[in-house]
Steps between C-alpha positions, in 0.01 A plus 500: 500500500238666743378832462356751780399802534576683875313812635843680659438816713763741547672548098490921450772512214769361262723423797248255651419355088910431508488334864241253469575432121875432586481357828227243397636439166824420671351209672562119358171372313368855414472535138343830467395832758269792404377795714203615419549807691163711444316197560724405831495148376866249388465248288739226521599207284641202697629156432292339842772208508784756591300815677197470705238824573629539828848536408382793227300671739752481804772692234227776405427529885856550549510795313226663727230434269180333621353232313100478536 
């Protein structure tokens, strides 16, 4: 498992927490999501073998976030 840590601009409130959280955590080879809202930071646990980076990032862009 890798761990990172991703500066995300954009999260105001709970709705944005339950986006990312369930939207990323949905993904194959992501073992764990938290938003660190007050900090504007997500960190992410993923299996590299199934999920890459780009893949994570591309789903929290989706939402209309911007990751740094």
């Amino acid at each position: 498992m890798k761990e990172m840590t991703l500066n995300v601009q954009g999260m105001s409130c709970g709705h944005c927490v339950n986006s990312i959280e369930g939207n990323v955590g949905s993904l194959n080879g992501v073992d764990n999501v938290q938003v660190h809202l007050s900090e504007g930071k997500v960190g992410v646990t993923f299996d590299p073998n199934k999920v890459d980076l780009e893949k994570i990032t591309e789903e929290i862009e989706d939402q209309g976030y911007d990751v740094a």
